[in-house]
C-alpha positions as CSV (number, residue, x, y, z in Angstrom):
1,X,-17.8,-27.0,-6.8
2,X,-18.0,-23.5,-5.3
3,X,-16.1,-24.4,-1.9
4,X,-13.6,-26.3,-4.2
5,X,-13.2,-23.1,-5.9
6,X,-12.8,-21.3,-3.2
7,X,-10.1,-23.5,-1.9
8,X,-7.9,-23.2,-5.3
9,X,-8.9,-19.6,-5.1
10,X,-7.8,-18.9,-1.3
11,X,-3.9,-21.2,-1.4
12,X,-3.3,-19.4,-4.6
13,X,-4.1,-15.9,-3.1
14,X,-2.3,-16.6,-0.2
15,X,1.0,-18.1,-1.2
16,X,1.6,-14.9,-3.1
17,X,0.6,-12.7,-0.3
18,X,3.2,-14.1,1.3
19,X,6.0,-14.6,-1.8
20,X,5.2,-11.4,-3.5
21,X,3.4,-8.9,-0.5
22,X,0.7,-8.4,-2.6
23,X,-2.2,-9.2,-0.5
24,X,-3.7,-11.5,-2.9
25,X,-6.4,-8.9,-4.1
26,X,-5.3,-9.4,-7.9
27,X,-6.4,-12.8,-8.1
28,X,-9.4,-12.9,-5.7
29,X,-11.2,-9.7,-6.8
30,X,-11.3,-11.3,-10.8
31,X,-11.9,-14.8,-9.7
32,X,-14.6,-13.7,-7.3
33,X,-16.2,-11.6,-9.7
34,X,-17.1,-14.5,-12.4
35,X,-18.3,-16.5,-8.9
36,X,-20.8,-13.9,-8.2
37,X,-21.8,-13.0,-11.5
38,X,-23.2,-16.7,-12.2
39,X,-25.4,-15.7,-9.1
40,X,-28.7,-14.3,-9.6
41,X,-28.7,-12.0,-6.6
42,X,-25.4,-10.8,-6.4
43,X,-24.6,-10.2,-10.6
44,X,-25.4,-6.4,-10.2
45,X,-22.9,-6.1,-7.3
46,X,-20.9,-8.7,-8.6
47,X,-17.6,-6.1,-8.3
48,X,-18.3,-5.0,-5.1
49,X,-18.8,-7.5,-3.4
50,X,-15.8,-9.3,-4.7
51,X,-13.6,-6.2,-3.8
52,X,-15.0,-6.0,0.0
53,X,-14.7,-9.6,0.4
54,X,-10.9,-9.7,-1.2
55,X,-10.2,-6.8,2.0
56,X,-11.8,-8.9,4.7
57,X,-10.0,-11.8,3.8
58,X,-6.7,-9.7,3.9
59,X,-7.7,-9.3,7.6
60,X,-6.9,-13.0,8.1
61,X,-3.6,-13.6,5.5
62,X,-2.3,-10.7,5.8
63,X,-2.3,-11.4,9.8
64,X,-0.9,-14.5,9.3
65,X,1.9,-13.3,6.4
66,X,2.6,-10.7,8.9
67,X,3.2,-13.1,12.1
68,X,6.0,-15.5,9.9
69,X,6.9,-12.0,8.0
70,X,8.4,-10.9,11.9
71,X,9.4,-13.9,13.1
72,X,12.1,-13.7,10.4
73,X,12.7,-10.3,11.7
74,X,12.2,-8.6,8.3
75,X,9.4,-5.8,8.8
76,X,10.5,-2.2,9.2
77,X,7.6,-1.6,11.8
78,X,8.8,2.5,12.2
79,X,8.2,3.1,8.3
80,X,4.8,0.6,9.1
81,X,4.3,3.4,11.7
82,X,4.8,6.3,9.7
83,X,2.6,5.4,6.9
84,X,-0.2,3.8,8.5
85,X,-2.0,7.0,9.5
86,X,-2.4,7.6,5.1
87,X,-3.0,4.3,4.7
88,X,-6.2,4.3,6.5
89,X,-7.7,7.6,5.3
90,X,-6.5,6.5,2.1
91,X,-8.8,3.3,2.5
92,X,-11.6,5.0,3.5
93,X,-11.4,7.6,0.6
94,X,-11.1,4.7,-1.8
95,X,-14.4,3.1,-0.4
96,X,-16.5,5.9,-0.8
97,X,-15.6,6.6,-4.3
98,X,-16.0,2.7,-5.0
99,X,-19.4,3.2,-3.7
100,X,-20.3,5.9,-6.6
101,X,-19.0,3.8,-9.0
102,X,-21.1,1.3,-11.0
103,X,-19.9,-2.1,-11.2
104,X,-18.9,-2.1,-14.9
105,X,-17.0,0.9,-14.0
106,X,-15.2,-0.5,-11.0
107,X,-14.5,-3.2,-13.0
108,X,-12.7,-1.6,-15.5
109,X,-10.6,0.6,-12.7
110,X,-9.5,-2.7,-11.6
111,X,-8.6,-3.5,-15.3
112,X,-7.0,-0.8,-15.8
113,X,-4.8,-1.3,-12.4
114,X,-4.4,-4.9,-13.5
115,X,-3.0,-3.6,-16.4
116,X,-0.5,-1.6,-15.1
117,X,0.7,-4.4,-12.5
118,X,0.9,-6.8,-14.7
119,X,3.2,-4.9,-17.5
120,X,5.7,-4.4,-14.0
121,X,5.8,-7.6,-12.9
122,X,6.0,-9.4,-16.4
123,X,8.9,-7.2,-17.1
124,X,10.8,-8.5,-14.2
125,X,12.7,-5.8,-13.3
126,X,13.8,-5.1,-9.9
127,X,13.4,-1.8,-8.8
128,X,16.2,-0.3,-6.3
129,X,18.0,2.6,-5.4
130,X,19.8,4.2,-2.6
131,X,17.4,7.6,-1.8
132,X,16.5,8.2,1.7
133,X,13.0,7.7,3.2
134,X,11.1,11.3,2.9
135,X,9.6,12.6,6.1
136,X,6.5,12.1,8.1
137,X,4.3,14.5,5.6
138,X,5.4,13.2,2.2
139,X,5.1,9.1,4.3
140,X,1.2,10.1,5.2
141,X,0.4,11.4,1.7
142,X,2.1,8.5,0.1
143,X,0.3,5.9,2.7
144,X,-3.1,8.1,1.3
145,X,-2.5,7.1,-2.2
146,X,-1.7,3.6,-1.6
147,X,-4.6,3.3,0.6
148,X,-6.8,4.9,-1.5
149,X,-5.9,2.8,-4.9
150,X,-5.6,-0.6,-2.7
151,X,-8.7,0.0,-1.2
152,X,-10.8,1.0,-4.4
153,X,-9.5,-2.4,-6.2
154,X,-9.4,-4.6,-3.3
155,X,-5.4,-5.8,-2.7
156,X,-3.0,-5.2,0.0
157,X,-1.2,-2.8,-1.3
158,X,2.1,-4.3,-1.5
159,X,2.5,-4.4,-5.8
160,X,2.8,-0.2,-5.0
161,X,4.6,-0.4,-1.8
162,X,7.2,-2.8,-2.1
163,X,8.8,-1.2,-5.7
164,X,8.2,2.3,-3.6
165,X,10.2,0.8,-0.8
166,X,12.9,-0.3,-2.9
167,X,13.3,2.6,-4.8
168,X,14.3,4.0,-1.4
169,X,16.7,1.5,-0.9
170,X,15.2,-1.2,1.0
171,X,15.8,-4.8,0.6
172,X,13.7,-6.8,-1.1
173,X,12.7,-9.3,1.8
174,X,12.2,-6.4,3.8
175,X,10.5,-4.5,1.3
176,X,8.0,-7.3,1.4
177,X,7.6,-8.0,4.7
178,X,6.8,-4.7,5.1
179,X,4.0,-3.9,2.5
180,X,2.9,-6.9,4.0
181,X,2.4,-5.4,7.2
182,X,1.2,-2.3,5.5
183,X,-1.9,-4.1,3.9
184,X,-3.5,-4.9,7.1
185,X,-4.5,-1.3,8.5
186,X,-5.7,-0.8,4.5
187,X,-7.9,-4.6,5.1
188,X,-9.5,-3.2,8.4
189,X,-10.6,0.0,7.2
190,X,-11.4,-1.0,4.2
191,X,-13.6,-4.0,5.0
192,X,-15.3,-1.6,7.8
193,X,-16.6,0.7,5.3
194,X,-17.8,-1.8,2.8
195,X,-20.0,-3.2,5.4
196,X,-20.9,0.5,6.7
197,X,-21.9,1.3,3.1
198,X,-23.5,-2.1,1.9
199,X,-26.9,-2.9,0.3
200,X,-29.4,-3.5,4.3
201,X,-31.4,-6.3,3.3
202,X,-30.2,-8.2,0.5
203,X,-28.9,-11.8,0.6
204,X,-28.8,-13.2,4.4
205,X,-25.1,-14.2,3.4
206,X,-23.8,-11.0,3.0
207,X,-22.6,-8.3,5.3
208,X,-22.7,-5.0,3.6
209,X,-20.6,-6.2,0.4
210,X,-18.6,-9.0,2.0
211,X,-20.1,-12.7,1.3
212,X,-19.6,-14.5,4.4
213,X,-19.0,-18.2,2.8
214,X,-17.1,-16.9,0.2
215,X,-14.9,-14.9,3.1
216,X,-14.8,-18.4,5.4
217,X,-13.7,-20.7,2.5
218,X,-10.9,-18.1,0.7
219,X,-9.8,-17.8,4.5
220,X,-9.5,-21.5,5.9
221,X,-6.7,-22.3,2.6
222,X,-5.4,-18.8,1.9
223,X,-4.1,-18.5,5.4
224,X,-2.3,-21.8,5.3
225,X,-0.7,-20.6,2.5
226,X,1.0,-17.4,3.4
227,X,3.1,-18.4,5.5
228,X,4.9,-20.6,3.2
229,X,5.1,-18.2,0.2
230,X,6.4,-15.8,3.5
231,X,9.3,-18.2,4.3
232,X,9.9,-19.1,0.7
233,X,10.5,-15.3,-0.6
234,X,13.5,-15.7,2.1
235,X,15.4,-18.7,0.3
236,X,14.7,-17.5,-3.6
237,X,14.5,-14.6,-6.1
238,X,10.7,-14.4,-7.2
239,X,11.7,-12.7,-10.5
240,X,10.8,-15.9,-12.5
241,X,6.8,-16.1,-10.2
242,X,7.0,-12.2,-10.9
243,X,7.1,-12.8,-14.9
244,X,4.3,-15.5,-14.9
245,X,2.3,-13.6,-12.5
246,X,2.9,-11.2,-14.8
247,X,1.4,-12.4,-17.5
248,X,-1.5,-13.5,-15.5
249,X,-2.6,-10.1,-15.1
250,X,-2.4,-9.1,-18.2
251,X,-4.7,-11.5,-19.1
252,X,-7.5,-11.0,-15.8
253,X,-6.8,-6.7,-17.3
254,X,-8.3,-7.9,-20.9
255,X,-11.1,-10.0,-19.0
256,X,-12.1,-7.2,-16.4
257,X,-11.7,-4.3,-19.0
258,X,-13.9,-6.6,-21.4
């Protein structure tokens, strides 16, 4: 039942890493979290290690969302450039304070990021606009704070930098294709640091914070799936997924914040 659960878990998580450029962090880190808290060894790191293990799976679909995301021909790889720099101090800033933090009080920054997501997407407006990209300074500090947040809650990225992307007038498509590109420099350090910083010791299955099966099975479906939801975002409008994913965070923000 758990590697069947990690198989619905992983094709959802990676079809909308793909479709939406969101990594797939929103639904693994909840879903993960109620895996490990029904296990006795992991319940008091139950957070944790569902936000490490979200990153290192983002090392594999966000690799493979990237791959059919520039064989289309749609990243921006100099704005990639520009902000990866921020992105990975960013992640590493976000894993030390995670690592202060208790698990009940991770959980409800997650919640209350959840939250936040959810009330943008469910709304289904499209974000645009026809400002110029800042320069390299104001890139790096904005790469920082979407490292740091993404980092801290265990997602990609790509629910702050596609709308920030658009709102500099960037197409959507692209806009995707490039926060999914941004998420993967965010995954590496990220995933580095939870393992750097991890319980020595604990349960032979896990590195630092990232379970190992949990991280093999999201991995094997998830990156079969990104592709498709990358190819997909090409030939629709996701407003209608963005409502109902929506609405699905909303709900995981009253669970986590519970």
């Amino acid at each position: 039942m758990t590697w069947l659960a990690y198989a619905l878990i992983g094709s959802t998580a990676g079809f909308l890493a793909g479709y939406l450029g969101i990594g797939g962090g929103l639904v693994l880190v909840p879903a993960l979290t109620w895996l490990f808290t029904q296990h006795p060894g992991l319940s008091t790191m139950a957070v944790h290690t569902a936000v490490a293990t979200s990153l290192a799976t983002m090392l594999f679909t966000s690799l493979s969302s990237v791959v059919a995301h520039h064989r289309a021909g749609a990243i921006d790889w100099r704005v990639t450039r520009t902000l990866t720099p921020g992105l990975l101090a960013g992640a590493v800033s976000g894993v030390l304070l995670a690592g202060h933090l208790s698990s009940d009080h991770l959980a409800a920054v997650f919640g209350g990021f959840a939250l936040v997501a959810g009330l943008h997407l469910a709304s289904g407006r499209e974000v645009d606009g026809q400002r110029s990209l800042p320069g390299s300074l104001p890139m790096t500090f904005t790469g920082y704070v979407i490292g740091g947040i993404s980092s801290l809650v265990g997602i990609g990225g790509g629910s702050m930098t596609v709308p920030w992307l658009l709102w500099h007038g960037c197409r959507a498509p692209r806009a995707v294709a490039t926060a999914a590109a941004c998420g993967y420099p965010i995954a590496l350090a990220g995933t580095v640091m939870f393992i750097a910083i991890g319980p020595a010791g604990g349960d032979r299955w896990v590195l630092g914070y990232v379970h190992l099966p949990a991280l093999v099975g999201v991995v094997l479906f998830s990156v079969a799936t990104a592709p498709l939801g990358a190819r997909l975002v090409h030939r629709s409008r996701p407003v209608v997924v963005r409502r109902v994913f929506g609405a699905f965070l909303l709900l995981v923000a009253a669970r986590m914040l519970a």
